[in-house]
C-alpha positions as CSV (number, residue, x, y, z in Angstrom):
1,X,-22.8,18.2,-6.7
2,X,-19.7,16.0,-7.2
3,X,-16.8,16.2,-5.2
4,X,-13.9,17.5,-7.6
5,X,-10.9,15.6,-6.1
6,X,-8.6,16.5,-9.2
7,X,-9.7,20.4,-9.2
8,X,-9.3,21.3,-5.7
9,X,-6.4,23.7,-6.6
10,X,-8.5,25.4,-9.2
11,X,-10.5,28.6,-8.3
12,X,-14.0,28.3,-7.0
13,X,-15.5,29.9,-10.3
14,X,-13.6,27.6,-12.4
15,X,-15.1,24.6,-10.4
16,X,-18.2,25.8,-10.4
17,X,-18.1,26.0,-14.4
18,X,-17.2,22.4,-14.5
19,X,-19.9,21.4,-12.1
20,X,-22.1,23.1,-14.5
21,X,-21.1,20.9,-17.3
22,X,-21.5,18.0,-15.5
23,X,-24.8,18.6,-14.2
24,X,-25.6,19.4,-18.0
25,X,-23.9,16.2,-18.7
26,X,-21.5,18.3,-21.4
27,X,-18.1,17.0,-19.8
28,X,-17.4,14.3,-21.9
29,X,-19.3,15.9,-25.2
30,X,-16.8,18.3,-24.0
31,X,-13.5,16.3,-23.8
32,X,-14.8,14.4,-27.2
33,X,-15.0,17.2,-28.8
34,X,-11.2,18.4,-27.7
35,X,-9.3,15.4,-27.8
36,X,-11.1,13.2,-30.7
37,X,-8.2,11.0,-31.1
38,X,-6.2,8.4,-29.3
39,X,-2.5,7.8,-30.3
40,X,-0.9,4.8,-31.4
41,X,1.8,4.0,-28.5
42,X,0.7,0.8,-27.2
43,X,4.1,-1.3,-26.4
44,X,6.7,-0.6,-24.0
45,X,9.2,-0.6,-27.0
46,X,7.0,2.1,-28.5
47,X,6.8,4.4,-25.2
48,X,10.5,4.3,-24.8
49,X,11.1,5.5,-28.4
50,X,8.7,8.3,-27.7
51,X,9.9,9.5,-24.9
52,X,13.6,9.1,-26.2
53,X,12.6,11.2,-29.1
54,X,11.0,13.8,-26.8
55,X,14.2,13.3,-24.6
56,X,16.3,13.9,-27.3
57,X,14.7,16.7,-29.1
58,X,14.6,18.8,-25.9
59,X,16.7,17.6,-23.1
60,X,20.0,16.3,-24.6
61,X,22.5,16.8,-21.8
62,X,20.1,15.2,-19.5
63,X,20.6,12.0,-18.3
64,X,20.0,8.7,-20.4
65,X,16.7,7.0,-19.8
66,X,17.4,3.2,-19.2
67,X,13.9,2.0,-19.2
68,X,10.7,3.4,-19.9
69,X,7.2,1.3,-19.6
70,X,3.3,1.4,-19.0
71,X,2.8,0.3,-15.6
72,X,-0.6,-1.0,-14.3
73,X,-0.4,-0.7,-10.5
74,X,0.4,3.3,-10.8
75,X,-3.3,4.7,-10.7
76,X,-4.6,8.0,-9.6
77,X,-5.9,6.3,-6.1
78,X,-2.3,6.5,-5.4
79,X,-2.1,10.1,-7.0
80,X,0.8,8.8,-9.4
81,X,-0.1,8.6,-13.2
82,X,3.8,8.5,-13.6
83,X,6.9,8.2,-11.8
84,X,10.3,8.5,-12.5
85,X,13.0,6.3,-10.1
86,X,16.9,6.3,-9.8
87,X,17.8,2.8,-9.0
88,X,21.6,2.8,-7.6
89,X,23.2,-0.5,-7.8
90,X,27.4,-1.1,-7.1
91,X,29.1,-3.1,-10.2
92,X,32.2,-3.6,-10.0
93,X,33.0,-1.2,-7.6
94,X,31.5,1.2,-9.4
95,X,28.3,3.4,-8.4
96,X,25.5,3.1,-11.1
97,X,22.5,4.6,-11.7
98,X,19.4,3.3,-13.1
99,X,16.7,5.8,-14.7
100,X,13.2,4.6,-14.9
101,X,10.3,5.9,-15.8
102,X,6.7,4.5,-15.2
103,X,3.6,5.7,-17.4
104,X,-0.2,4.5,-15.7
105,X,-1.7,2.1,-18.1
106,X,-4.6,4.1,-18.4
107,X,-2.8,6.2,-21.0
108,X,-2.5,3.7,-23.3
109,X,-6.2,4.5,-24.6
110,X,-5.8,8.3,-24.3
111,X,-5.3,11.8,-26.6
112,X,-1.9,11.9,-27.6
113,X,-1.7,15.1,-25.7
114,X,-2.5,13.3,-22.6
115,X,0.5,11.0,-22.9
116,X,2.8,13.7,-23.9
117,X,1.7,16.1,-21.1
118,X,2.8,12.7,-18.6
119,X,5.8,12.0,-20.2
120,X,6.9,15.6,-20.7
121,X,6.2,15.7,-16.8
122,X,8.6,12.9,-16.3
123,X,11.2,13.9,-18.3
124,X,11.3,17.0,-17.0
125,X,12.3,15.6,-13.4
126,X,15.4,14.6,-14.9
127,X,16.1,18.2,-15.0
128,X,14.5,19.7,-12.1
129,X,13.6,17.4,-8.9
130,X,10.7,20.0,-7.4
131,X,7.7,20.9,-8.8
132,X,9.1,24.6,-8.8
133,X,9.1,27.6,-11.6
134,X,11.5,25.8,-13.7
135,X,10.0,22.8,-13.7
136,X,6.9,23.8,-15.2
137,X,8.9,26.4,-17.5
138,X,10.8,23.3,-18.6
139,X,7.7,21.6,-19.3
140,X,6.2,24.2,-20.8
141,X,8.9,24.6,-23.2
142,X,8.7,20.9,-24.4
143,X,4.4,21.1,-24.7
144,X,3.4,24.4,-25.1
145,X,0.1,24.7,-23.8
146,X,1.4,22.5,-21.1
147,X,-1.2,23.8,-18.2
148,X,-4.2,23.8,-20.1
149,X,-3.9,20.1,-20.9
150,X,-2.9,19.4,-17.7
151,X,-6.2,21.0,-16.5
152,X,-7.9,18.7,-19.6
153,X,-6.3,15.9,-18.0
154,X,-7.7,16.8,-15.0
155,X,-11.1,17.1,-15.8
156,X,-11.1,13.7,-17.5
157,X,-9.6,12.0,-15.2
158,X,-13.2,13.4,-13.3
159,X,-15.0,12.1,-16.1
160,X,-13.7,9.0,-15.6
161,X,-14.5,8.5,-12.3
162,X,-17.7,10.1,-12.8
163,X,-18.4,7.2,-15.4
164,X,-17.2,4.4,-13.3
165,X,-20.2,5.4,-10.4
166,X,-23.3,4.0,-11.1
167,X,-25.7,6.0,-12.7
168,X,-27.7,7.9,-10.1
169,X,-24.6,8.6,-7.8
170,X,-23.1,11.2,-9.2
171,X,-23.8,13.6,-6.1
């Protein structure tokens, strides 16, 4: 049975039901089946209107986004599918600060509530520095059903890998 690297925080019944899906090769009928579309933000541009709109809709008084962009070095090797940074630089005797945020490439070709789900993550750090209560209220509150596609995002992100193995070494 696969290793379930993205799932180890799950119960052992739950893991066990998606072990089962896999060995019935039903994970990615599954996901299909789910998540049949893929959304249209492909630029850079695009991504930082959609996460100004989602900024903007739900988290006015935070602070402004000064660049948002796909990045293709953040992969889940490094266990980072986004980031968000502060860069501090002094102008004219003046502290100012930067805010990035940094979306894997790999969601470029993904369900629209994939992206969301990452971005609402991100944006939601602007708020609330810990993964705490109130961070995942906050996200929550911007994607409802915020958990359960996290968990979907989990399990194809194990599809994924699952796919990139040669057939045969699944185990």
């Amino acid at each position: 049975m696969p290793h379930l690297k993205y799932l180890t925080g799950y119960p052992a019944p739950l893991q066990e039901k998606v072990r089962t899906l896999i060995a019935a090769d039903r994970l990615g009928a599954y996901l299909a089946q789910k998540y049949p579309d893929t959304h249209d933000v492909q630029t850079d541009r695009a991504l930082y209107a959609y996460c100004a709109e989602l900024k903007r809709e739900h988290l006015r008084s935070a602070e402004q986004i000064d660049k948002v962009t796909y990045d293709s070095k953040l992969d889940v090797v490094r266990h980072a599918l986004g980031l968000h940074t502060s860069i501090s630089r002094v102008q004219g005797g003046k502290l100012k600060a930067k805010k990035e945020i940094r979306i894997a490439s790999l969601f470029r070709s993904t369900a629209p509530e994939f992206l969301k789900m990452i971005v609402v993550h991100e944006l939601a750090h602007l708020k609330e520095s810990d993964h705490n209560k109130a961070f995942y209220r906050l996200c929550e509150f911007m994607q409802p059903g915020y958990h359960q596609i996290e968990f979907d995002l989990r399990l194809y992100l194990t599809h994924r890998d699952l796919m990139k193995k040669p057939s045969g070494a699944r185990a």
